[in-house]
C-alpha positions in Angstrom: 26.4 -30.0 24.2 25.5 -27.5 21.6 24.3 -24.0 23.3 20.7 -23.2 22.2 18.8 -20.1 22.0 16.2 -19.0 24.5 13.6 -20.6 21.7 15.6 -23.8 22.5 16.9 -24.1 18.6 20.6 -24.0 18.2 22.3 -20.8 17.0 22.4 -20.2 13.5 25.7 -20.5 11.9 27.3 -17.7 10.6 26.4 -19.0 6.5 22.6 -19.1 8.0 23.1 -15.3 9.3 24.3 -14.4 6.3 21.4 -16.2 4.2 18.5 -14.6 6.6 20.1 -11.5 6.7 20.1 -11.1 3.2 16.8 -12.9 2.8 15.5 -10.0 5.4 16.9 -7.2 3.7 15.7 -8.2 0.3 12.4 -8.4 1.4 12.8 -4.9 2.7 14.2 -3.3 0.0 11.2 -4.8 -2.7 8.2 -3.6 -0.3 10.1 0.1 0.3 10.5 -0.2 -3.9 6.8 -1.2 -4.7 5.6 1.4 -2.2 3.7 -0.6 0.3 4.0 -0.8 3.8 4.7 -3.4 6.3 0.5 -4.1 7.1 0.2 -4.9 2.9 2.6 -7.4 2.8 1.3 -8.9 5.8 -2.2 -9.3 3.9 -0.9 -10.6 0.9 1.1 -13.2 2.5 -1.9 -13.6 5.3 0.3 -13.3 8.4 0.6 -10.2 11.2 2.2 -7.2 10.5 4.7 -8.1 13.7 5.6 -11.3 11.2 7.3 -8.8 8.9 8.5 -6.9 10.9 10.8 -9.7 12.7 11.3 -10.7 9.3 12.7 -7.4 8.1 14.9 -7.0 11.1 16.6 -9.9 11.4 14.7 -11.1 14.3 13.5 -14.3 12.6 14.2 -15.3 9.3 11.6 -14.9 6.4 9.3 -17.9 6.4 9.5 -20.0 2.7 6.3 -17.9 1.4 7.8 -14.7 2.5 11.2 -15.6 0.0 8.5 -16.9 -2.3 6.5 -13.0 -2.2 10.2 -11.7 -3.1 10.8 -14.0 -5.9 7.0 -13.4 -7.2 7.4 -9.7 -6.9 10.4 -9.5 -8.8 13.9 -8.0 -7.8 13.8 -4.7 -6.3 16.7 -3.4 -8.8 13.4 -3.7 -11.6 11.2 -1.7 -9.3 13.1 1.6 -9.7 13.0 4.3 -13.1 
C-alpha cells in the first residue's frame, strides 16, 4: 500500500515537486515584480491571504487560477527595466 500524507493524498512524486515548486516560485517572483503583496493577490484571485502564502512556500501547490494569475500577468522577466 502506497504511504499517504497526513491529508490522506499520496505523496507527490518528485516530477510533481518539481512542477509545484516551480509553479510556487513563479508566482512569487511576478507579485514581488509587480509590487503587490501577498493580501492583493489574494483579492484578485478571491481567496485568503494564508492561500498564497501556502502557495508561495511550497506548502500546497498553486490552485489552476493561481497558474492562470501568472500566465495573465505575464512573466516576471517582463516586469523588470
Amino acid at each position: 500500500m502506497r504511504r499517504r500524507t497526513p491529508t490522506g493524498r499520496p505523496p507527490l512524486t518528485p516530477a510533481q515537486t518539481a512542477e509545484r515548486d516551480a509553479a510556487s516560485r513563479a508566482l512569487r517572483d511576478l507579485r514581488l515584480a509587480l509590487g503587490l503583496n501577498q493580501s492583493d493577490v489574494a483579492r484578485d484571485l478571491g481567496v485568503s491571504r494564508q492561500a498564497v502564502s501556502q502557495w508561495e512556500t511550497g506548502e500546497r501547490s498553486p490552485s489552476p487560477k493561481a497558474r492562470g494569475w501568472v500566465r495573465e500577468h505575464g512573466d516576471c522577466h517582463d516586469c523588470h527595466d
